[in-house]
Backbone bond lengths (Angstrom), bond angles and torsions (degrees), N, CA, C in turn:
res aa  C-N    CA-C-N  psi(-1)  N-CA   C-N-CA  omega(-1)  CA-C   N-CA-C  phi
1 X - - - 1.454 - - 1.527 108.28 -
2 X 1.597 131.40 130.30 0.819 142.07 143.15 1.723 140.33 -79.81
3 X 0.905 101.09 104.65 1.722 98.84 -173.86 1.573 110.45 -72.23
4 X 1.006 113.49 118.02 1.781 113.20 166.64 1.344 131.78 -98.14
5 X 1.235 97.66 -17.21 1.737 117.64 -179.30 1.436 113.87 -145.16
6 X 1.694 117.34 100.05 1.558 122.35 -160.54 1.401 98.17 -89.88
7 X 1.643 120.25 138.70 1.184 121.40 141.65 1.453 153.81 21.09
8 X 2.036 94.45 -77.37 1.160 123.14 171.63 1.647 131.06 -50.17
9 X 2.105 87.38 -39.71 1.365 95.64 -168.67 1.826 99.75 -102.68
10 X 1.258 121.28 -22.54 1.312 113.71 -178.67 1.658 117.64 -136.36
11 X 1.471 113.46 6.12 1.251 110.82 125.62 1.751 93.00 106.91
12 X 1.742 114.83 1.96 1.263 127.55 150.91 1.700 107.70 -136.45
13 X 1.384 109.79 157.88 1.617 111.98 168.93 1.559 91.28 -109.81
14 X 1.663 92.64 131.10 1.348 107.45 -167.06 1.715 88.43 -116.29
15 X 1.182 117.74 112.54 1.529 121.20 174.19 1.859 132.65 -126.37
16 X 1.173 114.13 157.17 1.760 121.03 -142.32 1.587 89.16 -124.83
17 X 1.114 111.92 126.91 2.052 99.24 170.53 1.591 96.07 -107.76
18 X 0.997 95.50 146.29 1.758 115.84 163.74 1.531 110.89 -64.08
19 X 1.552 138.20 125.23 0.741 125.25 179.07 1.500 123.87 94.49
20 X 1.700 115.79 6.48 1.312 127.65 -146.57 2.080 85.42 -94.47
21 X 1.569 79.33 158.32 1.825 79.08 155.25 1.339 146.88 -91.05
22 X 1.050 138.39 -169.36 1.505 122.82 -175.54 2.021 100.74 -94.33
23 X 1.333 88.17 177.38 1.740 145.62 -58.01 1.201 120.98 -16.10
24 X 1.557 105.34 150.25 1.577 88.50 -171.18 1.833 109.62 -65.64
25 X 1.272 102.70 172.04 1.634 98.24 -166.39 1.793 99.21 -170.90
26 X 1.367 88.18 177.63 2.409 94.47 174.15 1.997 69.40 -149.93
27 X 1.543 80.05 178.06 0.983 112.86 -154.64 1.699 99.11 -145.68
28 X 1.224 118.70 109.14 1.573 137.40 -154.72 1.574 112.34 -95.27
29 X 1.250 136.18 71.80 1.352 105.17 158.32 1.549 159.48 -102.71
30 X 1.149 108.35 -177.64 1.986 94.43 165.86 1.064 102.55 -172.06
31 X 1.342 126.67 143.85 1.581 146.89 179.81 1.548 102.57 24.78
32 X 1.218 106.79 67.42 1.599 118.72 145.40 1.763 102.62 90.62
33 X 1.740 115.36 -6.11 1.167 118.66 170.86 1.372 121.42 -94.14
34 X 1.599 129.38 164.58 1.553 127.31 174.58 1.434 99.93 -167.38
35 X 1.389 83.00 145.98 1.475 113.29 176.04 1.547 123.60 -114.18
36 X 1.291 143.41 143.74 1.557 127.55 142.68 1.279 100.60 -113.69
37 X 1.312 78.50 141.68 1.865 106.09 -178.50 1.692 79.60 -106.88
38 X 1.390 98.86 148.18 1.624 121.95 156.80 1.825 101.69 -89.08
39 X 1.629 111.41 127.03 1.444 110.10 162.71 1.438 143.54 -56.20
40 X 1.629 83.95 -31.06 2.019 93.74 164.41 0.878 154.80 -119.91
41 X 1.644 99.27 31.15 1.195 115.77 164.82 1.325 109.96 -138.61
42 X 1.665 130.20 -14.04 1.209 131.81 -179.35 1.695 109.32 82.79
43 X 1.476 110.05 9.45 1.627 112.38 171.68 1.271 113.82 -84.14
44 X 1.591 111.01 151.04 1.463 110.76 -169.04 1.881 97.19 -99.54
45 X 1.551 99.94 132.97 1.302 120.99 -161.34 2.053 101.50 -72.37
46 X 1.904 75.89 -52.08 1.831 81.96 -172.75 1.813 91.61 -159.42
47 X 1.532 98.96 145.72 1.851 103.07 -169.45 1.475 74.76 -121.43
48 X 1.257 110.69 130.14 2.147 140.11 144.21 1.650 105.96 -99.46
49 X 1.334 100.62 75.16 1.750 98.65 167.99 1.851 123.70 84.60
50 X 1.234 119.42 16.08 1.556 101.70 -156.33 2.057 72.00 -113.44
51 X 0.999 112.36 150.21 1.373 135.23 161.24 1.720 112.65 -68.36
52 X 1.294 125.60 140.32 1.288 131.29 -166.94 1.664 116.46 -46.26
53 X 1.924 92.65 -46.58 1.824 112.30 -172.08 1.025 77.72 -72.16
54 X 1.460 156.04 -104.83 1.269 129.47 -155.10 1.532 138.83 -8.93
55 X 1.517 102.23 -67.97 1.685 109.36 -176.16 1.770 102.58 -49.30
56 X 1.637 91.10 -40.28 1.386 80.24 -178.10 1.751 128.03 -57.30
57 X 1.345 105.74 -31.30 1.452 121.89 -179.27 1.755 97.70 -46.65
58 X 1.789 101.76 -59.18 1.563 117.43 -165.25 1.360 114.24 -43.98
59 X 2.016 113.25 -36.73 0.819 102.27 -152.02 1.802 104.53 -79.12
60 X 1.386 107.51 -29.70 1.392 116.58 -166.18 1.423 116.36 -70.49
61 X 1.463 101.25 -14.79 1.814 124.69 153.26 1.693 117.91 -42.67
62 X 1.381 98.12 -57.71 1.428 111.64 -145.76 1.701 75.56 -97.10
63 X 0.919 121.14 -41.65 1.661 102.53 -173.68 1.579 118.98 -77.18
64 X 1.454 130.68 1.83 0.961 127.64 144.88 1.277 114.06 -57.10
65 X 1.391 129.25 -52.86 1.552 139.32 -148.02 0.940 107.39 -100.36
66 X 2.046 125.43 16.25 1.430 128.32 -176.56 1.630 118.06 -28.70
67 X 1.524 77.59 -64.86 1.807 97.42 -177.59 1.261 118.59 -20.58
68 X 1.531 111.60 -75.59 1.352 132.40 179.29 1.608 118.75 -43.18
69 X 1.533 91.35 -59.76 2.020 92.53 175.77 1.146 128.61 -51.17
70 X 1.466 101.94 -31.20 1.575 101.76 164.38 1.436 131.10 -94.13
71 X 1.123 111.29 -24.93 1.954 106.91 171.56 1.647 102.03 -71.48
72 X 1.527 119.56 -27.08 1.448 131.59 169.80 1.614 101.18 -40.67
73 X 1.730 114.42 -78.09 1.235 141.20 -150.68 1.686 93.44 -60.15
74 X 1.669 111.31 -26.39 1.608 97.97 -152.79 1.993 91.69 -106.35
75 X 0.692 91.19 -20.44 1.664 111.94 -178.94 1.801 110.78 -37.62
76 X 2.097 93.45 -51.52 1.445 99.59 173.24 1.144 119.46 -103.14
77 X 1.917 94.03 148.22 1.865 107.25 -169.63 1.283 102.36 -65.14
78 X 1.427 111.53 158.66 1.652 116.88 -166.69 1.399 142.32 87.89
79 X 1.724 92.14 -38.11 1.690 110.02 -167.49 2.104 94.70 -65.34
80 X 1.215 109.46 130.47 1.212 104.27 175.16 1.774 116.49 -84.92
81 X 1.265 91.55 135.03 1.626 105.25 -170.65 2.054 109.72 -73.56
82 X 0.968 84.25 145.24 1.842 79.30 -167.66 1.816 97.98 -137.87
């Protein structure tokens, strides 16, 4: 697991596995909840507990930091490109 977006500083750890399946995607958590967001389209893959106004919060998170999630996602060998 790679973390790209910690907690500390933005208040979820937003993380990418090497080797993951498609679409590409991270996988969001906080206090015992998770999400995957898909990267290219911003659809939610699968919700573990987060309330809607939330995801919504996540998403406007992760779409600042487009850039990153994806040179992140493509960065590791294996990760399938979508």
């Amino acid at each position: 697991m790679v973390t790209v977006l910690d907690r500390r500083r933005y208040g979820y750890d937003v993380a990418i596995y090497p080797k993951d399946h498609d679409p590409a995607h991270v996988h969001v958590y906080r206090g015992g909840n998770e999400v995957l967001i898909n990267i290219n389209d911003w659809s939610v893959i699968e919700n573990y507990g987060f309330r809607s106004r939330e995801v919504r919060r996540i998403l406007n998170l992760l779409k600042e930091h487009e850039l990153l999630l994806r040179d992140t996602w493509d960065r590791y060998p294996g990760s399938l490109k979508s």
